[in-house]
C-alpha positions in Angstrom: -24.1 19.3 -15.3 -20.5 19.0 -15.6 -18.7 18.4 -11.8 -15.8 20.9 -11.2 -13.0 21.0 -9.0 -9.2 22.1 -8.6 -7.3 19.4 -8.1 -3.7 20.8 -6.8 -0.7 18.5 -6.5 2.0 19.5 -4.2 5.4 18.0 -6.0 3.8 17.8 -9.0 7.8 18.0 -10.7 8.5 14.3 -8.9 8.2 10.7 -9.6 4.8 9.9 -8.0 3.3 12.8 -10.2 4.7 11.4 -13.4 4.5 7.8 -12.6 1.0 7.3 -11.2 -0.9 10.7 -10.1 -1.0 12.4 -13.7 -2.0 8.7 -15.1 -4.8 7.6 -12.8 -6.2 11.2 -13.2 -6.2 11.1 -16.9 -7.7 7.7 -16.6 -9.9 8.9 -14.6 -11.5 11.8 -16.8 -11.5 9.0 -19.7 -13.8 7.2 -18.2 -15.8 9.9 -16.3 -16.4 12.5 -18.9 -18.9 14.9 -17.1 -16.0 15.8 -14.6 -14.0 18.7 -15.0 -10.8 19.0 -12.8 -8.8 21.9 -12.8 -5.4 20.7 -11.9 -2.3 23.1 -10.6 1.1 21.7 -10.9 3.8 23.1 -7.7 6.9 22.2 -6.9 10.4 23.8 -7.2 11.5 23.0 -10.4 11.8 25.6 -12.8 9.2 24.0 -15.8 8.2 26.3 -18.6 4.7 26.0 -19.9 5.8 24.2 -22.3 7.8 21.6 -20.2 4.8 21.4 -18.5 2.8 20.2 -21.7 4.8 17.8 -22.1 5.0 16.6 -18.8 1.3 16.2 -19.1 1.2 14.9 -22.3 4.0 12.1 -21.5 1.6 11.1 -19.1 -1.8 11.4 -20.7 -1.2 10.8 -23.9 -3.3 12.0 -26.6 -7.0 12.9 -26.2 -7.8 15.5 -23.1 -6.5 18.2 -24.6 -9.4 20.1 -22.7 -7.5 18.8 -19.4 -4.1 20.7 -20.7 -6.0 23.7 -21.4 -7.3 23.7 -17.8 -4.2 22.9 -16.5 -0.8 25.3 -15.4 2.1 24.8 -13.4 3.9 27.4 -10.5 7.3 27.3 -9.5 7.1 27.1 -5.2 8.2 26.5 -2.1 4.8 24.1 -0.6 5.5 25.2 3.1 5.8 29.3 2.4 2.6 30.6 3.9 2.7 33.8 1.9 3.2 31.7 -1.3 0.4 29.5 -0.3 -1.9 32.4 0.6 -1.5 33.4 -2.8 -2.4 30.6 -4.3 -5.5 29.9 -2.4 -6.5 33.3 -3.5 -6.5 32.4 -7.0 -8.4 29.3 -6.3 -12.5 29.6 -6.8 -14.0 27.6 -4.2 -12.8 23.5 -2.3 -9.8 22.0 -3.8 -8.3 19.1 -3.3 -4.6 19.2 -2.2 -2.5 16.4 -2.6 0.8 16.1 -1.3 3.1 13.8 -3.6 6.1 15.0 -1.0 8.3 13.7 1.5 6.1 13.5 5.0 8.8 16.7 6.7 7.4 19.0 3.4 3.8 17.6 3.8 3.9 18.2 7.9 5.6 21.9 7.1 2.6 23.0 4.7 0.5 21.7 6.6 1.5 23.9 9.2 1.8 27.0 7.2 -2.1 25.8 5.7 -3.4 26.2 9.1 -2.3 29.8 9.5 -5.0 30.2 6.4 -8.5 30.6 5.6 -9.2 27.7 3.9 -12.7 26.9 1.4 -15.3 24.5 3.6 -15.1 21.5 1.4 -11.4 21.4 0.9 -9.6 18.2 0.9 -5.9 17.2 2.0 -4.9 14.2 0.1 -0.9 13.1 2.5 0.8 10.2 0.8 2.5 7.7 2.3 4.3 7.3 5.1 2.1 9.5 7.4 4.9 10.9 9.5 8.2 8.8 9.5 7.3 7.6 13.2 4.8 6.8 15.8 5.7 10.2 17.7 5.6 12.2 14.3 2.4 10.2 13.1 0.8 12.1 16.5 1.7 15.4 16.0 0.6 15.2 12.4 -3.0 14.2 13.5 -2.8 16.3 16.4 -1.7 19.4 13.6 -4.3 17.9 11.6 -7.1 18.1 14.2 -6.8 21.9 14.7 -8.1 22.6 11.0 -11.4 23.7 10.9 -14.5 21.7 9.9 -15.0 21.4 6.9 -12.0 20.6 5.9 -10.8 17.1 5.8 -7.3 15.2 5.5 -7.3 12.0 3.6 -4.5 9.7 4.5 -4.0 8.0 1.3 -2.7 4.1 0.6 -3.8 3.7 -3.1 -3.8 -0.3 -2.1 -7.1 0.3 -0.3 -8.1 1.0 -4.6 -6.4 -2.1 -5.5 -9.4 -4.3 -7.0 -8.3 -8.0 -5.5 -7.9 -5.7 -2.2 -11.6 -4.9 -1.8 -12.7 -7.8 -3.2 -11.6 -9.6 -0.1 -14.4 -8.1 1.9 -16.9 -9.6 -0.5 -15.7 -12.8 -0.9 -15.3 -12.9 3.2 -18.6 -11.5 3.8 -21.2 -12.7 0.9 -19.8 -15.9 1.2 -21.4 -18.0 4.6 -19.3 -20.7 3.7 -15.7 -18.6 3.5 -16.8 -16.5 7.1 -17.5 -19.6 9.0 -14.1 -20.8 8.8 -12.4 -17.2 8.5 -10.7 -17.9 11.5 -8.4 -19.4 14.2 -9.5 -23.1 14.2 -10.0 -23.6 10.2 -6.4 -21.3 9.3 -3.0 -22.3 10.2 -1.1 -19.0 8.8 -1.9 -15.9 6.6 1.0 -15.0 4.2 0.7 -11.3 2.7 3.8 -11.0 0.2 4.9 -8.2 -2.2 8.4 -9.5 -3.6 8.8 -7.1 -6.7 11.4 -7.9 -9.9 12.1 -3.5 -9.1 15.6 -2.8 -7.6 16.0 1.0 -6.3 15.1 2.5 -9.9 16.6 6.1 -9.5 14.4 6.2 -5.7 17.4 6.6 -3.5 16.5 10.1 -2.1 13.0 8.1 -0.7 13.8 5.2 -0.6 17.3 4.6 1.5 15.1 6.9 4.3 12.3 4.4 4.4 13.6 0.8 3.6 11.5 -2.0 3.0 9.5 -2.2 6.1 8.8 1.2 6.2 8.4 1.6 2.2 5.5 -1.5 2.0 4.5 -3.3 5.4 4.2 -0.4 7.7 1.8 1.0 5.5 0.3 -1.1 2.7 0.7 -4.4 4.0 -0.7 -3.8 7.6 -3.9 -2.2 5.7 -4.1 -5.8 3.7 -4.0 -7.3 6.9 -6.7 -5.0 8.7 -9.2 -5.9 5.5 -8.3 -9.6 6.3 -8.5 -10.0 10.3 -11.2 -7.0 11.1 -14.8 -8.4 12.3 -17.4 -7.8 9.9 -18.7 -4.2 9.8 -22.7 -3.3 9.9 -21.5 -1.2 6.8 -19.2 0.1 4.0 -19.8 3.7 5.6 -16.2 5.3 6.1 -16.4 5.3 9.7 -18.2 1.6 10.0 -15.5 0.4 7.5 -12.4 1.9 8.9 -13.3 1.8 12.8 -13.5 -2.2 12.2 -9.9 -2.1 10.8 -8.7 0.2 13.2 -9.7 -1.8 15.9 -7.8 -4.9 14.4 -4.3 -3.2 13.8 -4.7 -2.3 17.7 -5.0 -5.2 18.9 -1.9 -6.5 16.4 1.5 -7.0 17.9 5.2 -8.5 16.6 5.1 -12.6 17.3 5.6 -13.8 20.6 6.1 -9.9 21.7 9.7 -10.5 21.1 10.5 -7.5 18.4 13.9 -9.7 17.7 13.1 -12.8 16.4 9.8 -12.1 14.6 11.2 -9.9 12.1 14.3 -9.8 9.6 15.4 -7.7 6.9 18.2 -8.1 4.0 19.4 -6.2 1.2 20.7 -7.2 -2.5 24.1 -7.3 -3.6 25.4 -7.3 -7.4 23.3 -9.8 -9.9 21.6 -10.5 -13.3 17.9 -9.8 -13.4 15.9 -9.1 -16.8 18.8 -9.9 -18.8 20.3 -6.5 -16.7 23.2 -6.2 -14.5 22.4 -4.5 -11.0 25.1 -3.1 -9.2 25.3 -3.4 -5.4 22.5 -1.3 -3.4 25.5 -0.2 -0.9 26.5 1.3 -4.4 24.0 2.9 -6.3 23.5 6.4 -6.5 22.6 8.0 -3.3 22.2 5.2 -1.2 24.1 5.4 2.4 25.5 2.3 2.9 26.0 3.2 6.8 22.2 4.0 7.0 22.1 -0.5 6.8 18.5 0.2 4.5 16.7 -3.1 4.0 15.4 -3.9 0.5 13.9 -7.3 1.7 11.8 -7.3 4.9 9.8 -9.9 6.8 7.6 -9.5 10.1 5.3 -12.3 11.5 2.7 -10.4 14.3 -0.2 -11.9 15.6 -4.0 -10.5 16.2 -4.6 -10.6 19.7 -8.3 -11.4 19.6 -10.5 -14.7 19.7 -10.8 -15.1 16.2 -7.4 -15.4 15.3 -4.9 -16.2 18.3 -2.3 -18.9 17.9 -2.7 -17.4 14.4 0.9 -16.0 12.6 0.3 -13.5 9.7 4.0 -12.9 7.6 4.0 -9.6 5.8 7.0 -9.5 3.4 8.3 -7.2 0.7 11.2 -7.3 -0.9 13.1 -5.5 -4.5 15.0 -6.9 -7.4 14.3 -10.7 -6.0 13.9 -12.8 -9.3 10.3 -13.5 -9.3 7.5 -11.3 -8.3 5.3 -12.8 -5.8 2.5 -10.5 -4.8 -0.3 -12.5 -3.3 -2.4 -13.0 -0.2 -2.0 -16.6 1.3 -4.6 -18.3 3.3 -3.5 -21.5 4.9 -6.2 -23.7 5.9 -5.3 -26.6 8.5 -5.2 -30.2 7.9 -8.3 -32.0 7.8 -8.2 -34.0 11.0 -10.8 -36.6 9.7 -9.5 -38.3 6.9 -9.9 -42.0 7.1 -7.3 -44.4 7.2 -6.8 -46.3 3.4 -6.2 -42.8 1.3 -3.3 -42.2 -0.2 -1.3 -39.6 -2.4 -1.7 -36.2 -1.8 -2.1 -34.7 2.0 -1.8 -31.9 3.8 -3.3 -28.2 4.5 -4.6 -26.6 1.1 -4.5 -23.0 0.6 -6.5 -19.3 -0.8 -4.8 -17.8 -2.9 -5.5 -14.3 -4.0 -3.2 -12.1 -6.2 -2.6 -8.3 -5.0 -1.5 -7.2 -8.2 -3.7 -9.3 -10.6 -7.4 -10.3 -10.2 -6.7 -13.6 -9.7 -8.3 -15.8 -7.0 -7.1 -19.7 -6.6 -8.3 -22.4 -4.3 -6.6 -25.5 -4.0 -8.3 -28.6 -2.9 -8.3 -32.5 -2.4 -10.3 -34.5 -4.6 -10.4 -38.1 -5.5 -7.8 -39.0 -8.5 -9.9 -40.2 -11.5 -7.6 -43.5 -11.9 -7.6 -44.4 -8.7 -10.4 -43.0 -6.3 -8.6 -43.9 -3.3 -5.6 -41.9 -4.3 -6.1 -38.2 -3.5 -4.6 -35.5 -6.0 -4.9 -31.6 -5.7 -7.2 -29.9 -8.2 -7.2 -25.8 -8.3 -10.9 -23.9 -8.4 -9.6 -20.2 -9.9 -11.5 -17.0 -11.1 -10.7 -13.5 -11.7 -12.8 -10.9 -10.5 -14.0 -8.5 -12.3 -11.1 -5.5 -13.2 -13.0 -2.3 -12.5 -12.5 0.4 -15.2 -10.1 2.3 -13.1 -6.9 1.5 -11.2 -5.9 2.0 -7.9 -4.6 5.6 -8.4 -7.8 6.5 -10.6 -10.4 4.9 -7.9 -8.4 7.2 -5.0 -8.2 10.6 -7.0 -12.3 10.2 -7.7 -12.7 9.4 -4.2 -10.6 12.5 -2.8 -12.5 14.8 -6.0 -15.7 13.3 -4.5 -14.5 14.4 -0.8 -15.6 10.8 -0.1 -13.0 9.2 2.1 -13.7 5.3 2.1 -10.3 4.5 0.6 -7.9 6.4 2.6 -6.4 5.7 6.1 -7.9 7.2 9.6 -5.4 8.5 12.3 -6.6 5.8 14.6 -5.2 2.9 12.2 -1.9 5.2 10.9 -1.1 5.6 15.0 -1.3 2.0 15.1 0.7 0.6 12.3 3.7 3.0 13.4 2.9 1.5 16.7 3.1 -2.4 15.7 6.6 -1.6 13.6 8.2 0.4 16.2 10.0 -2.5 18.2 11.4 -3.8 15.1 12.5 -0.9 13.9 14.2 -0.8 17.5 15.7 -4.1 17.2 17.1 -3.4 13.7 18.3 -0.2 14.9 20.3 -1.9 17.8 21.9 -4.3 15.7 20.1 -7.0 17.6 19.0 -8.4 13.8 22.0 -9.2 11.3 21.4 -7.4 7.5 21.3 -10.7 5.1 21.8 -10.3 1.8 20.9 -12.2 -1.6 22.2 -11.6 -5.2 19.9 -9.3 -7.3 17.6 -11.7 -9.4 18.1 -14.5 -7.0 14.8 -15.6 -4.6 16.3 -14.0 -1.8 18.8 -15.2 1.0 19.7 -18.4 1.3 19.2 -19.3 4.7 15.1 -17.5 4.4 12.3 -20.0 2.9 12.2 -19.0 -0.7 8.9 -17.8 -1.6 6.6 -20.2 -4.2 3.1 -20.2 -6.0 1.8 -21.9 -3.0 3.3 -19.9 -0.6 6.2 -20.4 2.2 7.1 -23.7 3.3 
């Protein structure tokens, strides 16, 4: 029997609706074809129905034409309560409400959603950032807590649908051999980068709010982290899963407790990337260049427990550097029992794991096949598996299915505003200098450029 359910999308005129919701959704009913999803466009542009077909069809392409037919759009402000009464009305039965808005419009329906009877069953999908702060993270879980049961917010991070992402909890935990040295004394450093070729791309009105640290390691990065440094949960149950990575981002704080020196930020200046000219980010479209927005950010924290002290994790993220890096870097220590006579290659070898591919590299020491006392580096690499979906497909069936194992609880969201605060602080104070690099360049000179086998 076919599985029903409204699907509405709150901003459903914007980027994130074009770009990736609309996409992953058709994707989704490709491969799934006993779902039905009736989906209601809102947001305040003025679409016809017919702009609104081809929105759809731009982004679906050809073949779910049944989808357009169970598909409108309506032209309306997301936090009027009288609007939104309406609209429940109209709806038969749990939806799923996603919010593809800025966190002020999310927090502001939300409010004017509680003042309504709402369908048990219902879901609220909020986009990242959850709030734009710690203090505003709280009173959006506090707001959310006074809905009634039944009806549950998903906080989403569509990296938690990333395939390399979850893989990392089976290659950890299947694997006795990986577990027993997933920690302090076997790894030197854990690198989590996302450097992307992508300057601003038309994002000012987001993105010059949000910056770099806010944009990827506040939210994204610290949940790559929690998959990489929790202990190992009894089970993949939502609350078994996410309590374990809850539990790690508490106990997570900026290097050395010294906000200062364990972060720093820069932002690109004019240069050639893609055979394109970039201008200056202080000069693109909508960008306040007194707001001193970050397009490349770095924080080193450490996890206060016993498997992992002494242990530094860097999160980075940058835009329009020249290479993408986006990769997960184990570094294992130096083998202190190597005996005297070897020569060649030395040194700690690394995991390598690909956020954005399915690519997972190990690099060891072996003996050199012309010489067997000479030791050379040979590379062990696999893909896993690509599931049939991407990251926004595997999120949207999660939030149709009301099953919540891929979004973010309030207990982790609280905490990763908590572990950023103090640089934001320090950045804020001007106790960190901007830097800045040449669009299409590695980044600033003075930083360690990024490589396929990670940071110096």
């Amino acid at each position: 029997m076919e599985k029903q359910r409204t699907l509405v999308i709150f901003g459903a005129d914007g980027d994130l609706s074009k770009r990736l919701l609309l996409p992953g959704l058709a994707q989704l009913l490709h491969y799934d074809g006993d779902r039905g999803v009736k989906l209601i466009g809102v947001g305040m542009s003025d679409f016809s129905a017919e702009e609104w077909s081809d929105r759809l069809h731009d982004a679906v392409g050809d073949g779910l034409k049944r989808f357009e037919q169970d598909s409108r759009y309506e032209r309306m402000d997301a936090t009027d309560a009288d609007a939104l009464g309406h609209l429940l009305k109209d709806i038969d039965g749990p939806a799923t409400y996603y919010f593809a808005v800025p966190p002020a419009v999310a927090f502001a329906a939300c409010e004017a959603l509680a003042t309504l009877d709402m369908a048990p069953g219902s879901v609220l999908a909020l986009e990242k950032p959850f709030g734009t702060d710690l203090d505003e993270a709280k009173r959006f879980n506090a707001l959310l807590g006074t809905f009634p049961k039944g009806v549950d917010a998903f906080r989403v991070d569509h990296f938690l649908g990333k395939t390399i992402v979850l893989s990392l909890i089976g290659l950890r935990l299947a694997n006795r051999m990986m577990e027993s040295v997933w920690n302090a004394a076997e790894i030197e450093k854990v690198e989590i980068v996302f450097d992307e070729t992508l300057a601003l791309e038309g994002r000012a009105g987001y993105y010059d709010k949000a910056g770099a640290l806010r944009d990827m390691i506040q939210s994204h990065l610290l949940q790559v982290l929690a998959l990489i440094g929790m202990e190992p949960p009894e089970t993949l149950d939502y609350h078994d899963l996410h309590g374990r990575m809850a539990e790690v981002l508490e106990a997570t704080r900026v290097w050395g407790s010294n906000a200062a020196e364990s972060g720093r930020r820069a932002r690109y200046t004019a240069g050639d990337l893609d055979s394109r000219h970039l201008p200056d980010y202080a000069a693109e479209k909508g960008v306040d260049p007194d707001r001193q927005t970050e397009t490349l950010a770095e924080v080193t924290l450490q996890i206060n427990t016993d498997r992992w002290h002494g242990v530094p994790f860097v999160l980075r993220s940058g835009k329009a550097l020249g290479q993408a890096h986006k990769q997960i870097i184990v570094h294992f220590r130096e083998s202190e029992r190597l005996p005297r006579g070897f020569s060649g290659k030395t040194g700690p070898r690394t995991l390598r794991m690909g956020i954005d591919t399915t690519t997972i590299a190990l690099d060891l020491l072996v003996n050199d096949s012309d010489n067997a006392l000479t030791l050379t580096v040979a590379e062990l690499e696999t893909t896993v598996g690509e599931g049939k979906l991407g990251a926004y497909g595997e999120v949207l069936a999660g939030l149709l299915d009301a099953d919540p194992l891929l979004s973010v609880s309030g207990r982790a969201a609280e905490a990763c505003w908590r572990i950023v605060t103090p640089v934001l602080e320090a950045w804020a104070d001007g106790e960190v200098p901007l830097d800045t690099y040449p669009a299409g360049s590695a980044g600033p000179s003075e930083w360690t450029a990024i490589t396929d086998e990670g940071t110096g």
